[in-house]
C-alpha positions, 0 to 999 in steps of 0.5 A, a space after each residue: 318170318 326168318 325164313 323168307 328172308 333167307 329165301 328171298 333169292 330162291 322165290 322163282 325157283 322150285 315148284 308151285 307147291 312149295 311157293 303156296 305153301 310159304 304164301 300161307 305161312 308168310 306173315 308180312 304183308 308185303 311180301 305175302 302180295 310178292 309171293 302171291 304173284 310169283 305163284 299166280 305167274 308160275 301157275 300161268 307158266 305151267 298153263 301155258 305149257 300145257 297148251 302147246 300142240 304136241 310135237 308132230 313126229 316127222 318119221 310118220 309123214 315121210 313118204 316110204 322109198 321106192 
């Protein structure tokens, strides 16, 4: 219980791992729901990443010099 107290500043920082496993390990409540949300964000975060279209490369559409 300590420990999520020491942690409260770091809780965007780090990976989604890392928050659902101090979401498990949490015992109050509160700060479980907090925790739960911060997770449920960074997860849609990284979805969202994962749509973007791929960067067009510009060397293959340019037109070779005569």
């Amino acid at each position: 219980m300590g420990d999520s107290k020491e942690k409260d500043g770091d809780q965007t920082k780090g990976d989604w791992r890392e928050l659902a496993l101090r979401v498990q390990q949490e015992t109050d409540p509160k700060k479980m729901i907090e925790l739960a949300g911060q997770l449920v964000a960074k997860l849609d975060e990284k979805k969202a990443g994962k749509n973007l279209p791929p960067k067009r490369r510009t060397e293959s559409r340019e037109r070779p010099r005569e």
